[in-house]
TIKOL-66767 format. One record per residue (C-alpha): z, y, x; residue number from 1. Coordinates in Angstrom, 2 decimals. Example, Ala and Ser with C-alpha at 12.3 -4.5 7.8 and 13.67 -1.06 7.14 Angstrom:
<recs>
up; north; east; nr
7.80; -4.50; 12.30; 1
7.14; -1.06; 13.67; 2
</recs>
This chain:
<recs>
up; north; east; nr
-18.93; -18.89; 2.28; 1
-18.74; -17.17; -0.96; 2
-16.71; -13.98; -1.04; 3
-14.04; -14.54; -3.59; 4
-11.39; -12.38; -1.82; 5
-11.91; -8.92; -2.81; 6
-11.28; -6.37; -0.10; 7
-8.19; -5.50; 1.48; 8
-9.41; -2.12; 2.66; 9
-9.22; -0.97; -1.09; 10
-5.93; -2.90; -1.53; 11
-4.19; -1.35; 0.94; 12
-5.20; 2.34; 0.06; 13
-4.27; 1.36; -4.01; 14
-0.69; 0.06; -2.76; 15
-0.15; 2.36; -0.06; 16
-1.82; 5.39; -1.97; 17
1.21; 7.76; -1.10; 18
1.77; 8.04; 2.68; 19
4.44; 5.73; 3.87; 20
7.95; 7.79; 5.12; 21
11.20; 6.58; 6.50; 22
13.71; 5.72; 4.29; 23
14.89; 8.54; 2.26; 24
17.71; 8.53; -0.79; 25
16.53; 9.70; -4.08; 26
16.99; 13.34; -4.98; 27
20.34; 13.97; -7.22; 28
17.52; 16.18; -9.68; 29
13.64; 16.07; -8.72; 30
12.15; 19.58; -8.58; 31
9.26; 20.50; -10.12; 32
7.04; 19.67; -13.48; 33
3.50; 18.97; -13.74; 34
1.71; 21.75; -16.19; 35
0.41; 19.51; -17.93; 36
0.92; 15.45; -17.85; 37
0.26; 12.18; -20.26; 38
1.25; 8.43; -20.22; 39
-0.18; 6.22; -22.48; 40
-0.83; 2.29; -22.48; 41
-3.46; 0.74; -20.41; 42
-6.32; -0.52; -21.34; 43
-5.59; -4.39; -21.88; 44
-9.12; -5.84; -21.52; 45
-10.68; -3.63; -18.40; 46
-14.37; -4.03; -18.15; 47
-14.24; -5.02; -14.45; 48
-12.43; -6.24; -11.62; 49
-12.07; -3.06; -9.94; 50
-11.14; -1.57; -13.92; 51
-8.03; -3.66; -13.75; 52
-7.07; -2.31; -10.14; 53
-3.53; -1.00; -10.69; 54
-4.39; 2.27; -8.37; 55
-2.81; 5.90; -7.96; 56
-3.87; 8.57; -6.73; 57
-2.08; 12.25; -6.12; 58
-5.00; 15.03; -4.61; 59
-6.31; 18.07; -5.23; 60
-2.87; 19.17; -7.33; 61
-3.47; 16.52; -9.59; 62
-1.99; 12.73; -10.08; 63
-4.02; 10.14; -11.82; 64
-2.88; 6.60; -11.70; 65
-4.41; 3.04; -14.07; 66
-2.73; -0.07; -14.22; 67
0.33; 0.90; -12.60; 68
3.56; -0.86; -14.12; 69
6.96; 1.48; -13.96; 70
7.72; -0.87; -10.95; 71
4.44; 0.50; -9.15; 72
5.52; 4.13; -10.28; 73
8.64; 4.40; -9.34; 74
7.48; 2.17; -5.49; 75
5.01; 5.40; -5.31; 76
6.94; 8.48; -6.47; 77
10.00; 7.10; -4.18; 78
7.42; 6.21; -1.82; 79
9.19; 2.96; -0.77; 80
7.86; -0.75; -0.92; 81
8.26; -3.19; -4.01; 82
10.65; -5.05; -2.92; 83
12.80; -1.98; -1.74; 84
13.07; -1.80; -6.20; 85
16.49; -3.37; -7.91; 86
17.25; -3.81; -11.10; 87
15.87; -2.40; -14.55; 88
14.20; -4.00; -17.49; 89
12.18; -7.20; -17.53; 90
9.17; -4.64; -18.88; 91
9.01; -2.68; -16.37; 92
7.64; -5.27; -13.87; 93
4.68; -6.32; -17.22; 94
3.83; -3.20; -18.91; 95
0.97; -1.09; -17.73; 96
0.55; 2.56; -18.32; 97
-2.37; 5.39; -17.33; 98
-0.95; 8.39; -16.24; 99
-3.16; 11.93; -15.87; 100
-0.75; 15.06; -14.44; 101
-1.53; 18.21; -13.20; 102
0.51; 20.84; -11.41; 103
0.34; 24.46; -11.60; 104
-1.10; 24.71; -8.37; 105
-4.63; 22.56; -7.58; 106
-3.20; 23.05; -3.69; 107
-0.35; 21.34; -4.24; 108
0.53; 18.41; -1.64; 109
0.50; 14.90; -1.99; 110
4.42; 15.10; -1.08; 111
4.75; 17.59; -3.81; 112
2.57; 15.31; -6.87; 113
5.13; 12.53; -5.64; 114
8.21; 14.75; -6.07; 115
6.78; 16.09; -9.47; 116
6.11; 12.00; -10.43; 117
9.83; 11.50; -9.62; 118
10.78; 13.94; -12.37; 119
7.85; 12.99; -14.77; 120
9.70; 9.38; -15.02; 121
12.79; 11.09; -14.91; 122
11.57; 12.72; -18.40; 123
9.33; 10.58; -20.22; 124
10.60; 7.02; -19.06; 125
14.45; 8.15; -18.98; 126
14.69; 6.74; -15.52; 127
17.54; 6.66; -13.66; 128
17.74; 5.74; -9.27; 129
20.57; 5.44; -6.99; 130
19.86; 4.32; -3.04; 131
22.16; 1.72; -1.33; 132
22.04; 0.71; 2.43; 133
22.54; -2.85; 2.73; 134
21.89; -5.61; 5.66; 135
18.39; -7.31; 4.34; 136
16.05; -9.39; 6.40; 137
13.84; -7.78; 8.34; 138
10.77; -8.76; 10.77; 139
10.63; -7.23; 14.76; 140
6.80; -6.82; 15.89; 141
6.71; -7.87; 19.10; 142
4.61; -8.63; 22.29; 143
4.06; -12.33; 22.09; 144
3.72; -12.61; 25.88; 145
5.49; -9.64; 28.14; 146
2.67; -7.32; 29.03; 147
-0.74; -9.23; 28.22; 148
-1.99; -8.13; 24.86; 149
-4.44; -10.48; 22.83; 150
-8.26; -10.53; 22.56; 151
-8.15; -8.31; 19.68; 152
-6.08; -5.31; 20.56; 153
-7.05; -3.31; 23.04; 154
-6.22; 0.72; 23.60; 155
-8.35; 3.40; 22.17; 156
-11.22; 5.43; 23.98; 157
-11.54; 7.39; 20.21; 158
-10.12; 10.71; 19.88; 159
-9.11; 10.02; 16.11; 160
-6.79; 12.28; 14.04; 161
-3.70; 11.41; 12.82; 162
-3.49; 8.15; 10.30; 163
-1.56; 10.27; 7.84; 164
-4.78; 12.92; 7.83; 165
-6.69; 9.55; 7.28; 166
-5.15; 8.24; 4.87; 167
-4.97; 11.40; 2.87; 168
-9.29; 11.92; 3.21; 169
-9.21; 8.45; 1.58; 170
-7.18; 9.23; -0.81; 171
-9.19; 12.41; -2.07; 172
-12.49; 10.28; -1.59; 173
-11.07; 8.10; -4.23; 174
-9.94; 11.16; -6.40; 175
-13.81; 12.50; -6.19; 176
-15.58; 9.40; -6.75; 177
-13.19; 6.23; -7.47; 178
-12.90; 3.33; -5.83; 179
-16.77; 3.78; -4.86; 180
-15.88; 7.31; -3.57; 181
-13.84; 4.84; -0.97; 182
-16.13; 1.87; -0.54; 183
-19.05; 4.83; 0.41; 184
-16.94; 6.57; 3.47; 185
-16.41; 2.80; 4.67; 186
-18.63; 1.13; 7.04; 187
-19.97; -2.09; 6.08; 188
-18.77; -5.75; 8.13; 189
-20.16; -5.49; 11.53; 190
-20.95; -1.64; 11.55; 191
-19.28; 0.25; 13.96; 192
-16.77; 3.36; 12.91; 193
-15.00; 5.58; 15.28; 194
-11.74; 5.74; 13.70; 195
-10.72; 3.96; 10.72; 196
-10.83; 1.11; 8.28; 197
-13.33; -1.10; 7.66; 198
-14.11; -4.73; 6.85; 199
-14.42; -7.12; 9.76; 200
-16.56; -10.42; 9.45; 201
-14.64; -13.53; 9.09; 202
-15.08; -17.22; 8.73; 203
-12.29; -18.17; 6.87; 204
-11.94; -17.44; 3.51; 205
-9.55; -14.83; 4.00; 206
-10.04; -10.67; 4.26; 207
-11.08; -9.41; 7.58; 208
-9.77; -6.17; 8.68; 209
-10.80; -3.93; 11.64; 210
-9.01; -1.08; 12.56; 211
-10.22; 1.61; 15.23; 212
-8.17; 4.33; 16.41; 213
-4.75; 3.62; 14.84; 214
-1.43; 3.30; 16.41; 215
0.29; 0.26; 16.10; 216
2.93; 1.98; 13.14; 217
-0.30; 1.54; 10.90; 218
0.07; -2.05; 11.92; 219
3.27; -2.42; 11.07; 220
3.00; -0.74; 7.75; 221
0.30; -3.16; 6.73; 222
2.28; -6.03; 7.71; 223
5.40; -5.00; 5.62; 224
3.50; -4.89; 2.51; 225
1.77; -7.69; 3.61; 226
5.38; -9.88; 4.49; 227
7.53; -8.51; 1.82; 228
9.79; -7.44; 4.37; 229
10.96; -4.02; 7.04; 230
8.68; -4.73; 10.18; 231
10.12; -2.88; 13.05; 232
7.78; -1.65; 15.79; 233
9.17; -3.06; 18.89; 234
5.82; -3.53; 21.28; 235
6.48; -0.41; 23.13; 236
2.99; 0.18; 22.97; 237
2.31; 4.14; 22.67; 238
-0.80; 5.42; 22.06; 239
-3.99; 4.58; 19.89; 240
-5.67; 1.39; 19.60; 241
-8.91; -0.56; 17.99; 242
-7.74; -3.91; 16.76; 243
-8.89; -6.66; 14.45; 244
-7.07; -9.52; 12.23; 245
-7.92; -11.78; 8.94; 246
-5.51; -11.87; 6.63; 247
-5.10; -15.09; 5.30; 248
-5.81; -16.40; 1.56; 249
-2.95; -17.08; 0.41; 250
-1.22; -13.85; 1.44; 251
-3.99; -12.09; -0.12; 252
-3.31; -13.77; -3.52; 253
0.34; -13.16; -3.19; 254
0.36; -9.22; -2.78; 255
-2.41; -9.50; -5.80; 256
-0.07; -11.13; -8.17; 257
2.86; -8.76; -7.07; 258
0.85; -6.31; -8.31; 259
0.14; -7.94; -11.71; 260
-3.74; -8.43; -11.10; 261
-4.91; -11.90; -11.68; 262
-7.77; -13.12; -9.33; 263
-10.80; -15.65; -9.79; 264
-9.41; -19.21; -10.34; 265
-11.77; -20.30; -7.67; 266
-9.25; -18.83; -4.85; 267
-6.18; -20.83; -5.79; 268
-8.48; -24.01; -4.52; 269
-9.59; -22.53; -1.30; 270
-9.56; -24.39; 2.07; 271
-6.15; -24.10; 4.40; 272
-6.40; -21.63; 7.00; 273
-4.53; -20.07; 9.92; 274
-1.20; -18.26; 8.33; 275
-0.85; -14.35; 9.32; 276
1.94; -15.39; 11.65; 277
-0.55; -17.41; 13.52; 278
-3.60; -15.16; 13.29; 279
-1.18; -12.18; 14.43; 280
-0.10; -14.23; 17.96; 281
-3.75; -15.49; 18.53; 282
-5.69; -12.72; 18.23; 283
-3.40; -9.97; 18.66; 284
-0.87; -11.05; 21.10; 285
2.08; -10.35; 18.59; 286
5.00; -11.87; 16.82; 287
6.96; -11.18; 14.16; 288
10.74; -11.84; 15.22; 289
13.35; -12.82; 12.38; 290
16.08; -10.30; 12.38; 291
18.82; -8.70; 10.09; 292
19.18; -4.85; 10.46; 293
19.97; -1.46; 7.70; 294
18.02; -1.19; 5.20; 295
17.45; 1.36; 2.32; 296
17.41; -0.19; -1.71; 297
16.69; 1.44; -4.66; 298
18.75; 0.27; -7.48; 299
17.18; 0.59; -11.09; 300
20.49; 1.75; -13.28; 301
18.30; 2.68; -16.30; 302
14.88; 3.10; -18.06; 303
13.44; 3.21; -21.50; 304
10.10; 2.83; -22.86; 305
8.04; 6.45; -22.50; 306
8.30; 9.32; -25.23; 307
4.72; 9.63; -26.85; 308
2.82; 12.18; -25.56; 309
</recs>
């Protein structure tokens, strides 16, 4: 079948670019400017797919982020999930912006850009953030079936490094090279790669993902981004672990459009397919429980278009 799905390797590092944390209330005042730092409009006719990529991507002391609406900048600097975000302007959910910043220090962390990105839009965009606990819906990962695990999770014999370590050399692959700086330390569908992300061959029309040494949390981060929803890690399984899943179409197309990038025509007419839910029990042995539990929102009580640079 023809590949009209782009991949969700690259989506996940563009939406997760910052390192997921728990829940954490704004800071009264962000500390700390970037040196140096400009916003200005996107471009809005991108000469390619990938050009049109909202992406961001804090490295090497310096922050560099296209297509990203103030929604997707504020999800990142707060380092929280879109729909964590209340409130604010109908623009700030439509109107793209570039942003280039760089700190003082080229060894400053990616923690650090984030913090610095929390003032920047404190300055330029007149933001103002105030975090509320509230009782939202939520989704429990769970063993499907006590103790048996499905044909597509299975513990670890990799001696990986930590995800977050991971997920940062991806990050500063795409701050060397792009988006092809990515694709390159990747292994292609049916290539083997001791810890990581990589495509996984499917025959459904949706995105194919293969993880190798990961703990399930990495699981469960994907699937809240991929849900719209807190998932909860409640497996009890410790430990590292090599598992596979397809993502379904339609899910695919939904976190696209959340993230105001419009795909080929050709996938709203794709076949029907197994839904994540049942993808997730069959080949994974897991289910996502519907609960209500505490959860962290960030309300929106102000914002303003950004001062020229």
């Amino acid at each position: 079948m023809k590949r009209i799905l782009p991949s969700l390797c690259v989506l996940a590092v563009i939406v997760a670019a910052s390192p997921a944390s728990p829940a954490q209330a704004p800071a009264a005042v962000p500390v700390g400017r970037f040196e140096v730092a400009s916003i200005k409009p996107s471009n809005p006719n991108p000469a390619s797919f990938q050009a049109s990529l909202p992406l961001i991507v804090p490295a090497y002391g310096r922050l560099q982020a296209q297509n990203m609406t103030l929604r997707l900048l504020i999800v990142a600097a707060y380092q929280k999930q879109s729909f964590q975000l209340l409130g604010g302007p109908a623009w700030l959910n439509t109107t793209k912006f570039d942003v280039d910043a760089r700190a003082g220090d080229p060894k400053t962390s990616t923690t650090g850009l984030l913090d610095m990105l929390q003032r920047l839009l404190a300055d330029r965009f007149k933001l103002r953030v105030h975090a509320e606990t509230r009782q939202v819906p939520i989704y429990a990962l769970m063993l499907a079936r006590s103790g048996r695990l499905g044909p597509q999770l299975k513990p670890s014999a990799a001696n990986c490094p930590g995800y977050k370590e991971q997920q940062q050399k991806m990050l500063e692959a795409i701050a060397r090279g792009g988006i092809g700086g990515l694709t390159a330390m990747m292994s292609k569908p049916g290539e083997s790669r001791a810890c990581g992300i990589s495509p996984a061959a499917t025959k459904s029309a949706g995105v194919g993902i293969k993880l190798t040494g990961m703990p399930i949390v990495m699981l469960t981060e994907m699937l809240t981004q991929l849900v719209g929803r807190p998932v909860v890690d409640k497996t009890g399984l410790n430990g590292l672990y090599d598992y596979e899943i397809t993502i379904d179409a339609p899910t695919v197309i939904r976190m696209y459009a959340e993230l105001g990038v419009n795909l080929p025509s050709a996938a709203a007419s794709l076949p029907q397919e197994p839904s994540l839910m049942t993808n997730l029990q069959e080949t994974l042995g897991l289910k996502l429980d519907a609960q209500r539990g505490p959860g962290q929102v960030l309300i929106v009580d102000s914002a303003a278009p950004p001062t020229p640079d």
